[in-house]
CHARMM internal coordinates of N, CA and C (Angstrom, degrees):
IC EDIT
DIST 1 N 1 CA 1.4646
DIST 1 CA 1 C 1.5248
ANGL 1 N 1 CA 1 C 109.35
DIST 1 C 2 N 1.5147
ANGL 1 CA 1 C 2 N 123.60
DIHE 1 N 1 CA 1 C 2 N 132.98
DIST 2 N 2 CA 1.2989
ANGL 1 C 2 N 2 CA 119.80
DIHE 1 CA 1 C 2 N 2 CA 171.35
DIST 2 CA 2 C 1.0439
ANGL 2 N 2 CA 2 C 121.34
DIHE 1 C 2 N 2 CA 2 C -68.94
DIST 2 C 3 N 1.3728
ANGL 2 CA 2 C 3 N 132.37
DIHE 2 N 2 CA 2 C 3 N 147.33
DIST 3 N 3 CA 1.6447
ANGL 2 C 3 N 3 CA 142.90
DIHE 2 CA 2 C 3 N 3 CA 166.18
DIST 3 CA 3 C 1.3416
ANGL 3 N 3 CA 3 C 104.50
DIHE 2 C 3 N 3 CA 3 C -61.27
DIST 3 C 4 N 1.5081
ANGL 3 CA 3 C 4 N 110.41
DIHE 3 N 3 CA 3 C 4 N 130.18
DIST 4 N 4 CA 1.6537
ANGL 3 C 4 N 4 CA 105.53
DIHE 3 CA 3 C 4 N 4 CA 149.39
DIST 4 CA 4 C 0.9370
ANGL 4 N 4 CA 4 C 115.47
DIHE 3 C 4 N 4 CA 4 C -114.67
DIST 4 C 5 N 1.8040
ANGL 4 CA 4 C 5 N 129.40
DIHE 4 N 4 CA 4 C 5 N 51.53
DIST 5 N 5 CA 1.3638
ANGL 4 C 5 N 5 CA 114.24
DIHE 4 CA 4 C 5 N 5 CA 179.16
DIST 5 CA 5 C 1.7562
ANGL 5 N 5 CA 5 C 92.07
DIHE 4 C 5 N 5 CA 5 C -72.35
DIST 5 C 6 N 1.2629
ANGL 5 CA 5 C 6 N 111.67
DIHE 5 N 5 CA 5 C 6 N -39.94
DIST 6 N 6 CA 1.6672
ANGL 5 C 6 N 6 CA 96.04
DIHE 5 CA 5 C 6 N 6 CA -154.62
DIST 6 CA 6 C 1.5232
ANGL 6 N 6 CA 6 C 107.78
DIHE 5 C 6 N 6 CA 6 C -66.10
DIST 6 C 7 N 1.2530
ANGL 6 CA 6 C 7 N 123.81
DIHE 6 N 6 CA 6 C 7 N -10.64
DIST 7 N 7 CA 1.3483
ANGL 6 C 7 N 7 CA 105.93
DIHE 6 CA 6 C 7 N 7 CA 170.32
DIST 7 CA 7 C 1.4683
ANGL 7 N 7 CA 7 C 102.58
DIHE 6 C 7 N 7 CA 7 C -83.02
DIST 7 C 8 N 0.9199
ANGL 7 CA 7 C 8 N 135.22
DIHE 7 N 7 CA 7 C 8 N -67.03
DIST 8 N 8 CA 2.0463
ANGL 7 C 8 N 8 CA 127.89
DIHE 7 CA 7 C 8 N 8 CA -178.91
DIST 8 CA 8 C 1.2174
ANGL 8 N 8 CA 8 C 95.17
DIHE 7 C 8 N 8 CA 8 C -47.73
DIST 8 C 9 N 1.5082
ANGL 8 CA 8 C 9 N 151.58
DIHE 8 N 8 CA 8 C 9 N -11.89
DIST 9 N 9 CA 1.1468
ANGL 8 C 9 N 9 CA 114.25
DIHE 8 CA 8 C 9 N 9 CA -176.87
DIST 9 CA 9 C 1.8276
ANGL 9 N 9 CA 9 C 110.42
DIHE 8 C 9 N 9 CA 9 C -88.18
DIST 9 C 10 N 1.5707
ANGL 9 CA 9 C 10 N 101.95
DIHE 9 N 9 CA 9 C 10 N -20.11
DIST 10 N 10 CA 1.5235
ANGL 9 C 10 N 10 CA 106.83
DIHE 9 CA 9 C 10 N 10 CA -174.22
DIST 10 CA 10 C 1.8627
ANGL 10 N 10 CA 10 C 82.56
DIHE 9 C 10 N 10 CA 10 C -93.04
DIST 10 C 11 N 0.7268
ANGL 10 CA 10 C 11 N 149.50
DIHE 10 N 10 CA 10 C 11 N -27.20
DIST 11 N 11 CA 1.4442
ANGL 10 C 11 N 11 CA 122.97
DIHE 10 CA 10 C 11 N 11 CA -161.09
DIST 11 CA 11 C 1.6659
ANGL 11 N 11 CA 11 C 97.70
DIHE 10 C 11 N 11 CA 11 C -86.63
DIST 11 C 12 N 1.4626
ANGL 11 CA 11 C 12 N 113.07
DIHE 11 N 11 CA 11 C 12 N -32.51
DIST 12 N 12 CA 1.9917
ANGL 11 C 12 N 12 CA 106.55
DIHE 11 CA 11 C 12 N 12 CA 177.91
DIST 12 CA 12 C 1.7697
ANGL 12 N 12 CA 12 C 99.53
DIHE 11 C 12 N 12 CA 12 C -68.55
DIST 12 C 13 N 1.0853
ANGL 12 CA 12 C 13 N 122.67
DIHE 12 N 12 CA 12 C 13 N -43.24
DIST 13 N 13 CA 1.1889
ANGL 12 C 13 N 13 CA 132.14
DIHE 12 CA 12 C 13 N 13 CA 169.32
DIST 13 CA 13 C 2.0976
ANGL 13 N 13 CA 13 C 106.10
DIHE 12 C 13 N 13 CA 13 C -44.25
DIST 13 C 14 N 0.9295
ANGL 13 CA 13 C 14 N 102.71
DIHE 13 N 13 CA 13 C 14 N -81.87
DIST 14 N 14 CA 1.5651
ANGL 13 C 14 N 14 CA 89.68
DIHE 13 CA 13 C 14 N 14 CA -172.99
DIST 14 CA 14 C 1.6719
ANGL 14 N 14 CA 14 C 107.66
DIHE 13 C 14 N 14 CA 14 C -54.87
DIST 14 C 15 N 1.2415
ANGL 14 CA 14 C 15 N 98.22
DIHE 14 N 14 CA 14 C 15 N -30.94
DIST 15 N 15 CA 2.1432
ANGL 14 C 15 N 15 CA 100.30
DIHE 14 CA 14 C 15 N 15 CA -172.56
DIST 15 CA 15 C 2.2374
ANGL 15 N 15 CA 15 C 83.58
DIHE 14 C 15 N 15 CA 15 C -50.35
DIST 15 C 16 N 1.3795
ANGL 15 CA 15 C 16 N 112.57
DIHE 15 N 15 CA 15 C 16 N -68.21
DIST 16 N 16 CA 1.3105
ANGL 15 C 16 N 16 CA 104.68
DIHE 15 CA 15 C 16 N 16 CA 177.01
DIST 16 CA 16 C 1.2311
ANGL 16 N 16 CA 16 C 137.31
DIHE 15 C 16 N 16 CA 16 C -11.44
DIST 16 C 17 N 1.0394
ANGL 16 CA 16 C 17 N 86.60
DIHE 16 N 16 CA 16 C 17 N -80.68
DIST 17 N 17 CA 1.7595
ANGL 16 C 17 N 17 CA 111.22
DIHE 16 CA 16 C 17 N 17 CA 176.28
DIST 17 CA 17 C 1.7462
ANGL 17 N 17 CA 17 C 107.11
DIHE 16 C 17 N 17 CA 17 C -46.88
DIST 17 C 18 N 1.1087
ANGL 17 CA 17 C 18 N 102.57
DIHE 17 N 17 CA 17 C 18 N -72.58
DIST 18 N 18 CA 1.6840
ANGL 17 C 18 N 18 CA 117.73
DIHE 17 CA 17 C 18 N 18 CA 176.46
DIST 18 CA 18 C 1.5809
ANGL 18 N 18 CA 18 C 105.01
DIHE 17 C 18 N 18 CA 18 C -30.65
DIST 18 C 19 N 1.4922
ANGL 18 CA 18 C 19 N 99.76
DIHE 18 N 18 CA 18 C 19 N -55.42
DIST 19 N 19 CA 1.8919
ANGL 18 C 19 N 19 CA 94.49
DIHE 18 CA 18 C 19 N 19 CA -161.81
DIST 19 CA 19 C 1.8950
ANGL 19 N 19 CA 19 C 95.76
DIHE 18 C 19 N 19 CA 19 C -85.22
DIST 19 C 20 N 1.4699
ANGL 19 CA 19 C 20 N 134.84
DIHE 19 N 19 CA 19 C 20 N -17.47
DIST 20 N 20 CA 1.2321
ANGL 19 C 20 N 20 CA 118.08
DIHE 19 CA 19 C 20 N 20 CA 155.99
DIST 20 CA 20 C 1.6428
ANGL 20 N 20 CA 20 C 124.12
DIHE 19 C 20 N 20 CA 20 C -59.87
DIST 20 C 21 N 1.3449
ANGL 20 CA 20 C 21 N 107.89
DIHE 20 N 20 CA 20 C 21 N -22.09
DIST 21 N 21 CA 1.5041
ANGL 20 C 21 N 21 CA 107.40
DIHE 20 CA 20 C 21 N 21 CA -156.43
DIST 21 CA 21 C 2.3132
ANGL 21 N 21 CA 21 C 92.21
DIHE 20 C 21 N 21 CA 21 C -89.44
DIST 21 C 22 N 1.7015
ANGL 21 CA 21 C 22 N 88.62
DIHE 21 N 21 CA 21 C 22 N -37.44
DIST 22 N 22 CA 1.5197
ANGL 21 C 22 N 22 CA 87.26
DIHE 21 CA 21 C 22 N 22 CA 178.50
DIST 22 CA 22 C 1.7121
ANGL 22 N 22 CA 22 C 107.77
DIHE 21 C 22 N 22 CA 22 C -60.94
DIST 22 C 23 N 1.7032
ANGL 22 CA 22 C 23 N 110.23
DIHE 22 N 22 CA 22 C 23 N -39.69
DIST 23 N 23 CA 1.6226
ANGL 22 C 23 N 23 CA 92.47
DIHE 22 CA 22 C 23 N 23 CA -173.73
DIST 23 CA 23 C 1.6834
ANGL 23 N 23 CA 23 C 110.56
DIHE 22 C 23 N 23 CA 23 C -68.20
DIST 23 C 24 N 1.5100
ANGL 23 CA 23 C 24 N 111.75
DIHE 23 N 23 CA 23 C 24 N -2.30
DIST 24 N 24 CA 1.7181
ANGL 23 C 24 N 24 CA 97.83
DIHE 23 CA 23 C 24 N 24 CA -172.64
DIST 24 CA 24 C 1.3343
ANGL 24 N 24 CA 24 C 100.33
DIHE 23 C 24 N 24 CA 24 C -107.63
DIST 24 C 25 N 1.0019
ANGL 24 CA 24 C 25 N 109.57
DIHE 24 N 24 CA 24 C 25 N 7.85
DIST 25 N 25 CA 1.7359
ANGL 24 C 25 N 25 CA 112.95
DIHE 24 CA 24 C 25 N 25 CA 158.89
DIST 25 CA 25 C 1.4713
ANGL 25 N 25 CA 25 C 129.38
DIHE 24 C 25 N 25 CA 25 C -112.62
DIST 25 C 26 N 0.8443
ANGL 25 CA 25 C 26 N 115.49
DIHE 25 N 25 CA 25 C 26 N 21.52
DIST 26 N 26 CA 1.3869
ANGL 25 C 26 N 26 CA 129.91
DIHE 25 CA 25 C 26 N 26 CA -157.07
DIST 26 CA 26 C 1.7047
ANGL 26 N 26 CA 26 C 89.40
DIHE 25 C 26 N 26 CA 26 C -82.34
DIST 26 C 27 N 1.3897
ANGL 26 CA 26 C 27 N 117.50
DIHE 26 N 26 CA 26 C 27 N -60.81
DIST 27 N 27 CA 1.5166
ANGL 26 C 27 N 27 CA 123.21
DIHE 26 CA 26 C 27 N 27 CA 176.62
DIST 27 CA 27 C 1.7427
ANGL 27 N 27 CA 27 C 119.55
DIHE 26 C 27 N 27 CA 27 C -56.69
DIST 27 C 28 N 1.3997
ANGL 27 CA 27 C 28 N 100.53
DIHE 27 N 27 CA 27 C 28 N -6.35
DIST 28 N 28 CA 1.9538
ANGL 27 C 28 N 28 CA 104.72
DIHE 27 CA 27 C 28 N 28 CA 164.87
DIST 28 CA 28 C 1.0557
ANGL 28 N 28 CA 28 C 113.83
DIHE 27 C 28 N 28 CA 28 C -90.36
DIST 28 C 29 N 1.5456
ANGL 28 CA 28 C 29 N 118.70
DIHE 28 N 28 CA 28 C 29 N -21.30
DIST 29 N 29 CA 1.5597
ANGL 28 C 29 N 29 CA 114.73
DIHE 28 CA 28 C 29 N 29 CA 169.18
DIST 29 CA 29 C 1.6798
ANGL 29 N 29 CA 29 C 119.55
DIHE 28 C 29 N 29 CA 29 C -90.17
DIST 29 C 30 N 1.2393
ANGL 29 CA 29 C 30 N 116.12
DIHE 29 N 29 CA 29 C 30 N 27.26
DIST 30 N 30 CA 1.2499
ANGL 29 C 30 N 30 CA 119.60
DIHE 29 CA 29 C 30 N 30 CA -162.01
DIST 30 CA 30 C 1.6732
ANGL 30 N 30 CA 30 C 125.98
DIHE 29 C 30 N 30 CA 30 C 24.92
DIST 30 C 31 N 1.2260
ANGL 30 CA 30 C 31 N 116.01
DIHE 30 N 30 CA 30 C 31 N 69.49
DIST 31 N 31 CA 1.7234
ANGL 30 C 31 N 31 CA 129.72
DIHE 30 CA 30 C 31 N 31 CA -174.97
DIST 31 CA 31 C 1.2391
ANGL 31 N 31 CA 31 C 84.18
DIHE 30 C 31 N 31 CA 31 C -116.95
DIST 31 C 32 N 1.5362
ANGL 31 CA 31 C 32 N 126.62
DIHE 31 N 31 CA 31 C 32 N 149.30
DIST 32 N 32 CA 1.3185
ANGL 31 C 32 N 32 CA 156.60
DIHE 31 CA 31 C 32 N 32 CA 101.43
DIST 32 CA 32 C 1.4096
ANGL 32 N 32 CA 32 C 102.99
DIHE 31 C 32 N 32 CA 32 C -0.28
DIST 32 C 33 N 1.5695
ANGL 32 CA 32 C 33 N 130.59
DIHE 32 N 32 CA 32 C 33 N 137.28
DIST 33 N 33 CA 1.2560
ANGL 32 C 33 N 33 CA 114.85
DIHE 32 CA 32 C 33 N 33 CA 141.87
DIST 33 CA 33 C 1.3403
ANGL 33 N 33 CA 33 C 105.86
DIHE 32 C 33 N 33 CA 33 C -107.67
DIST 33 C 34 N 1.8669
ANGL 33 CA 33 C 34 N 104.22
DIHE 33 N 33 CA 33 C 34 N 137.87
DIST 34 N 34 CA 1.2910
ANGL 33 C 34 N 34 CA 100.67
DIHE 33 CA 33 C 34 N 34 CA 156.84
DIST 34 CA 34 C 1.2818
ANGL 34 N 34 CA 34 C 134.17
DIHE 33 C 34 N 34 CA 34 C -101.53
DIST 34 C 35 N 1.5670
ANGL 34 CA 34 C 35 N 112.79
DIHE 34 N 34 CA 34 C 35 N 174.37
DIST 35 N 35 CA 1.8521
ANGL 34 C 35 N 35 CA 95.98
DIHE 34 CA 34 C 35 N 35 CA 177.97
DIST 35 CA 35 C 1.6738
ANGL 35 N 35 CA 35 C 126.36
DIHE 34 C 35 N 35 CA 35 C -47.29
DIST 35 C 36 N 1.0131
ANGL 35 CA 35 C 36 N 107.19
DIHE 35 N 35 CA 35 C 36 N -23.70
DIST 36 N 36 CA 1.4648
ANGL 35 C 36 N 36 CA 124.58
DIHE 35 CA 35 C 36 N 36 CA -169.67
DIST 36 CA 36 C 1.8598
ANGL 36 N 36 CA 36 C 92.86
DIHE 35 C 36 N 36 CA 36 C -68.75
DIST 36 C 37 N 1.1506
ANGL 36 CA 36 C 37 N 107.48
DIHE 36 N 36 CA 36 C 37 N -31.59
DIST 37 N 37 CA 1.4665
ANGL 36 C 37 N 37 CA 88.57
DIHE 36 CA 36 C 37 N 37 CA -172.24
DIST 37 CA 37 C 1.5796
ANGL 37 N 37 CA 37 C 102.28
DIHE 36 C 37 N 37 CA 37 C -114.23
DIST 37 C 38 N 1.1346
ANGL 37 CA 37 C 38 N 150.92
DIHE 37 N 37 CA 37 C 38 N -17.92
DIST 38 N 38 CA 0.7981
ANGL 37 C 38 N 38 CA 125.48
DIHE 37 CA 37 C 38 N 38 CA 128.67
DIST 38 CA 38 C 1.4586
ANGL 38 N 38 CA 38 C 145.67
DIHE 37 C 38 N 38 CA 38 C -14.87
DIST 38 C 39 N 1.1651
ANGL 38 CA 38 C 39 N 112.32
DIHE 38 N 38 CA 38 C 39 N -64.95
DIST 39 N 39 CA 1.7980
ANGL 38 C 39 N 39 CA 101.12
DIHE 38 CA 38 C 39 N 39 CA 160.19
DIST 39 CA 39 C 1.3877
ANGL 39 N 39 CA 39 C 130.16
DIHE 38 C 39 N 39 CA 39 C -80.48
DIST 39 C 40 N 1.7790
ANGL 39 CA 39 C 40 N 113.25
DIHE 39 N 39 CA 39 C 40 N -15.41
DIST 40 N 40 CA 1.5441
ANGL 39 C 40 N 40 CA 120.32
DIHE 39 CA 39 C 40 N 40 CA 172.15
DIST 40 CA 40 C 1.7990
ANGL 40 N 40 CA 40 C 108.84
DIHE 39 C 40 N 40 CA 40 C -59.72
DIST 40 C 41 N 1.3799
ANGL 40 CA 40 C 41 N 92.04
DIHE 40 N 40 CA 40 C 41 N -59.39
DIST 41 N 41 CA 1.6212
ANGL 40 C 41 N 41 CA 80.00
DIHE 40 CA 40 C 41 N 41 CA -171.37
DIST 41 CA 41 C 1.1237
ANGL 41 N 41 CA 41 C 115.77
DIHE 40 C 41 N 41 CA 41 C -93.43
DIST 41 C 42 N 1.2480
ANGL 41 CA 41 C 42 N 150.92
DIHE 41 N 41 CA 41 C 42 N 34.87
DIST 42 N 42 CA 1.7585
ANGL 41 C 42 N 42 CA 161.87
DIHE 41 CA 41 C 42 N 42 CA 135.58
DIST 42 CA 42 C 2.2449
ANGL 42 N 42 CA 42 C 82.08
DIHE 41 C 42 N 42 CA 42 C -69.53
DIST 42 C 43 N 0.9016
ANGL 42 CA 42 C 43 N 78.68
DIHE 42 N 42 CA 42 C 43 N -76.84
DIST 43 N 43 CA 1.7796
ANGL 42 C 43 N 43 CA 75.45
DIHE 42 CA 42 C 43 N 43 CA -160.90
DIST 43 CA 43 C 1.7641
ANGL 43 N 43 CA 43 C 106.20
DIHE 42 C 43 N 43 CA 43 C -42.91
DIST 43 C 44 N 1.4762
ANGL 43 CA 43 C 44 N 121.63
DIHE 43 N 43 CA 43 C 44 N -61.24
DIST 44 N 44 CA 1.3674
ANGL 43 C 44 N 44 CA 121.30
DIHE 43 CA 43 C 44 N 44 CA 175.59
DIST 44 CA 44 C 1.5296
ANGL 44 N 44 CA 44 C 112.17
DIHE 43 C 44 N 44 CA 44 C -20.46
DIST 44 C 45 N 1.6192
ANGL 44 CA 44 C 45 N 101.18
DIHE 44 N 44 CA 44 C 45 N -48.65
DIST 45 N 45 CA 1.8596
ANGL 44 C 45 N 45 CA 105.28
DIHE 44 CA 44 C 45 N 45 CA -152.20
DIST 45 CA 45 C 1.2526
ANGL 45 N 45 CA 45 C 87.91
DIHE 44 C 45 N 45 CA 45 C -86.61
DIST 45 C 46 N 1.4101
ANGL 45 CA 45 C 46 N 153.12
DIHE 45 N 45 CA 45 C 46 N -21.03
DIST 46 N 46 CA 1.4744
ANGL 45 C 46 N 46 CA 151.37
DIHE 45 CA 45 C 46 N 46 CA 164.31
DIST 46 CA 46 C 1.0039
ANGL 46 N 46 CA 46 C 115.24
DIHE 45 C 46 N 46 CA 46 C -53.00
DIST 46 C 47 N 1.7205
ANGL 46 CA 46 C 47 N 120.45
DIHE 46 N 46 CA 46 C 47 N -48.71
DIST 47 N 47 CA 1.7550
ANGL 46 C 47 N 47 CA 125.33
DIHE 46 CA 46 C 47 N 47 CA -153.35
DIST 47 CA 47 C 1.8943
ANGL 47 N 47 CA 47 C 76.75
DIHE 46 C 47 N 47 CA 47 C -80.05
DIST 47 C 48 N 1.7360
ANGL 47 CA 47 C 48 N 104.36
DIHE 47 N 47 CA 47 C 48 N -57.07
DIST 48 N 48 CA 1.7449
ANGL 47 C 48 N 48 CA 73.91
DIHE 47 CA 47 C 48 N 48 CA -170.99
DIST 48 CA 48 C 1.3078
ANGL 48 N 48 CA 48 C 157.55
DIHE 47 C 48 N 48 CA 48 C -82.84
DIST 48 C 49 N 1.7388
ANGL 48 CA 48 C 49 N 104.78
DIHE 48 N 48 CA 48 C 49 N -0.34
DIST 49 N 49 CA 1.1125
ANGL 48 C 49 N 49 CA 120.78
DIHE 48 CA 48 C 49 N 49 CA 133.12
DIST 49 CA 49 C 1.4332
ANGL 49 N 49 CA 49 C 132.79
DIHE 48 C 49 N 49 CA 49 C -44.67
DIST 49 C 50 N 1.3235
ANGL 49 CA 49 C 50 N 120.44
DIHE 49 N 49 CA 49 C 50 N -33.80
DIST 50 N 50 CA 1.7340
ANGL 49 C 50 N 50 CA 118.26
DIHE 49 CA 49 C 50 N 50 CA 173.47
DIST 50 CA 50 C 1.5236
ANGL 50 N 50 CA 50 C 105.50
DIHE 49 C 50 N 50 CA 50 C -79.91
DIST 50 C 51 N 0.8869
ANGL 50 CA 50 C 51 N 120.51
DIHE 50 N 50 CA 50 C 51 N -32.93
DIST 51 N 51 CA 1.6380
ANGL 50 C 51 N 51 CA 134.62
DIHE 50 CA 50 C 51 N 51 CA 174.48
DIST 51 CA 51 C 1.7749
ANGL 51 N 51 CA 51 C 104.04
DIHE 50 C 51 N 51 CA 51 C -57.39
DIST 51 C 52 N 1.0678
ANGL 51 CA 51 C 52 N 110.97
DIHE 51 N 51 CA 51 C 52 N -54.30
DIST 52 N 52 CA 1.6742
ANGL 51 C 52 N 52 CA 120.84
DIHE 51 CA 51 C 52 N 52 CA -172.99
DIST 52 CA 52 C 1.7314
ANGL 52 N 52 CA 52 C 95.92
DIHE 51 C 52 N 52 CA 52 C -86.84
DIST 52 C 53 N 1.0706
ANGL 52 CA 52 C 53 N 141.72
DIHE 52 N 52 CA 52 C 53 N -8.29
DIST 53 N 53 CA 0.9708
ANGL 52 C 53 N 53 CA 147.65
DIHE 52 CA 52 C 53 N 53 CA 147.75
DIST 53 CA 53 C 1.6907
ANGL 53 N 53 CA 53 C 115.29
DIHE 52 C 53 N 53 CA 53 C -58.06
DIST 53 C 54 N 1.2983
ANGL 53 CA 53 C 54 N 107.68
DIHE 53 N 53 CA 53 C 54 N -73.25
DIST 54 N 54 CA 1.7461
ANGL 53 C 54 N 54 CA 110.20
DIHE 53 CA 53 C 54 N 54 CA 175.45
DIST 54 CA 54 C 0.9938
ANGL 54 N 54 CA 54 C 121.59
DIHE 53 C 54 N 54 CA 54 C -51.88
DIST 54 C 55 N 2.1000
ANGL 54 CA 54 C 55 N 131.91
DIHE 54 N 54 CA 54 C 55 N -26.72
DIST 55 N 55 CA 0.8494
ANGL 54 C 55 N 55 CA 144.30
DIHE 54 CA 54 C 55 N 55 CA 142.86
DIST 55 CA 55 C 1.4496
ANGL 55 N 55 CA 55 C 131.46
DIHE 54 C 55 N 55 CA 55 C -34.79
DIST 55 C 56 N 0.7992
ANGL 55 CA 55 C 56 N 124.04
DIHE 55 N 55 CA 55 C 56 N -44.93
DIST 56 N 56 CA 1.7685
ANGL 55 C 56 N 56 CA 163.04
DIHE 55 CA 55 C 56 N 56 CA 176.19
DIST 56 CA 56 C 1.1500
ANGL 56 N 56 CA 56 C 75.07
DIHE 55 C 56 N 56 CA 56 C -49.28
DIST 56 C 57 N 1.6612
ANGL 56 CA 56 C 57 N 118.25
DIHE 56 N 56 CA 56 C 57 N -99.33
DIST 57 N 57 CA 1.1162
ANGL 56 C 57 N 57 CA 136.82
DIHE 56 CA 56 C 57 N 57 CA -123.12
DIST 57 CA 57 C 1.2295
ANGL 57 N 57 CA 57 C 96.64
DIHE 56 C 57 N 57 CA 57 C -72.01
DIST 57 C 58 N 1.9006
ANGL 57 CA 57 C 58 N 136.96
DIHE 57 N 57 CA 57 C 58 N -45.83
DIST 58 N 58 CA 1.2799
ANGL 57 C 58 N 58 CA 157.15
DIHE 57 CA 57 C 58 N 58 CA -175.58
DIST 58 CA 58 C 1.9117
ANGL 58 N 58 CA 58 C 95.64
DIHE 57 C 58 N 58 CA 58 C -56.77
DIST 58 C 59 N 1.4113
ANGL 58 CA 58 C 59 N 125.07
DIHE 58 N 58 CA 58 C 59 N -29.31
DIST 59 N 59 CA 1.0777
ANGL 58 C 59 N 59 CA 100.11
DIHE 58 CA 58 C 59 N 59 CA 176.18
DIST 59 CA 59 C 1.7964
ANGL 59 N 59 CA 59 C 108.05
DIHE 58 C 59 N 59 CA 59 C -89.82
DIST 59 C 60 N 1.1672
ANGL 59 CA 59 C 60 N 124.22
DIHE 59 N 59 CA 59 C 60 N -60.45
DIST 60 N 60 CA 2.0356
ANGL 59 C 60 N 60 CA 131.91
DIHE 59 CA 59 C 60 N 60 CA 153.75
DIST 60 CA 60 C 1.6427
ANGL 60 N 60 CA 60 C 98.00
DIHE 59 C 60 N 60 CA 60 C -2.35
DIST 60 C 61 N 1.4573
ANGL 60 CA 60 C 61 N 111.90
DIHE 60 N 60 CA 60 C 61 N -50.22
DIST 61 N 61 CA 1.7460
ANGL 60 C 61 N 61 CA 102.76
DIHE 60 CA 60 C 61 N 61 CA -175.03
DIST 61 CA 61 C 1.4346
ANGL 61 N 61 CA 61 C 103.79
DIHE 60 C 61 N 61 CA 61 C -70.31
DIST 61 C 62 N 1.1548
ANGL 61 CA 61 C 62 N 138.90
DIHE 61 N 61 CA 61 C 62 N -56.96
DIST 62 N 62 CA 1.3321
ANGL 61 C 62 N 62 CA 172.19
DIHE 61 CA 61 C 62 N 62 CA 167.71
DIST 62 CA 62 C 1.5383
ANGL 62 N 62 CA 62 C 97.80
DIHE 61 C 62 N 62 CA 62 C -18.98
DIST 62 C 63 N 1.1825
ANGL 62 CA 62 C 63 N 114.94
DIHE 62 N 62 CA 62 C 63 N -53.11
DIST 63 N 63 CA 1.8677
ANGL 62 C 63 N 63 CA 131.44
DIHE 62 CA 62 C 63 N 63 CA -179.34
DIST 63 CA 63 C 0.9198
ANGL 63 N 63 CA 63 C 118.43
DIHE 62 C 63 N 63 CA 63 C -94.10
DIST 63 C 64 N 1.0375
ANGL 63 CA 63 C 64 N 129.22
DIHE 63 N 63 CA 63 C 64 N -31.35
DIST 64 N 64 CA 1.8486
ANGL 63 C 64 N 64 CA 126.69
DIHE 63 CA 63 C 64 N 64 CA 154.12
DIST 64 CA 64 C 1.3515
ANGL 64 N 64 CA 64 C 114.12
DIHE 63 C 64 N 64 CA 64 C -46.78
DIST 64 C 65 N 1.5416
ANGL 64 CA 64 C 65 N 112.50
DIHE 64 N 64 CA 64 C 65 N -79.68
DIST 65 N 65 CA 1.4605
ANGL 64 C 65 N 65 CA 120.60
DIHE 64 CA 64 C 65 N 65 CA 158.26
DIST 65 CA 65 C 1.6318
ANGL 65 N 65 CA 65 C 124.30
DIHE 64 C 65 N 65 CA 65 C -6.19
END
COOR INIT
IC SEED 1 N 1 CA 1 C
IC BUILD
């Protein structure tokens, strides 16, 4: 059976990026921030960075092997 870490690992990877780049733009679209998003998307862009991280690593095992 083929691995798909490397596709989840680039797709948690861009989900990352994407939802950091939306919280640093958030003030070009003229929105309010509220508390709610303040800690949602700091945490979002972490979980999927740790996610594309385990991915990472699940493929490195994968190639050694």
């Amino acid at each position: 059976m083929k691995s798909n870490h490397r596709l989840l690992f680039v797709m948690y990877l861009v989900a990352g990026i994407l939802n950091l780049a939306l919280f640093l733009a958030i003030p070009l679209f003229h929105i309010e921030r509220a508390n709610w998003m303040n800690i949602m998307f700091p945490l979002l862009t972490v979980i999927w960075f740790a996610n594309a991280f385990v991915h990472w690593r699940q493929m490195k095992r994968i190639h050694v092997e």
